[in-house]
Phi, psi and omega in degrees: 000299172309271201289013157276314185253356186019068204262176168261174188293325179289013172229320168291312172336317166285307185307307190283349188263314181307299175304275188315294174290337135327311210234035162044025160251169195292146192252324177065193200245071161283129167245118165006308202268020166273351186222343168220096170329153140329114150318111168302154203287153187306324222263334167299296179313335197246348178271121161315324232254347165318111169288163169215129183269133175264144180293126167285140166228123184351119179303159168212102197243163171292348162289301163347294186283330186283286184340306169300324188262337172283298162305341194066030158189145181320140152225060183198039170314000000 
């Protein structure tokens, strides 16, 4: 979904709440910052000296969501 739709995270958000109460479905303890981490604080960004590790993140696909509206509950915990 993000690199499709190249939504924020406060827009997938919506999108996914918009989703679970459309298609009835059960959300189960899906959470957001499973597909979009926390920003590291600026101050990680700006020290050279800092290593900064990327964060891996989930895939968030539209296959998901078909997938998901076909059981009637997140099945990507």
């Amino acid at each position: 979904l993000d690199s499709d739709l190249r939504l924020e995270d406060d827009e997938a958000l919506a999108l996914m709440d918009d989703f679970f109460t459309t298609f009835n479905v059960d959300r189960g303890s899906f959470s957001i910052t499973t597909y979009y981490p926390p920003e590291p604080p600026l101050k990680h960004l700006l020290n050279p000296f800092r290593k900064n590790d990327i964060p891996q993140v989930a895939d968030f696909t539209i296959g998901m969501l078909i997938a998901s509206a076909r059981a009637g509950r997140w099945l990507y915990d």
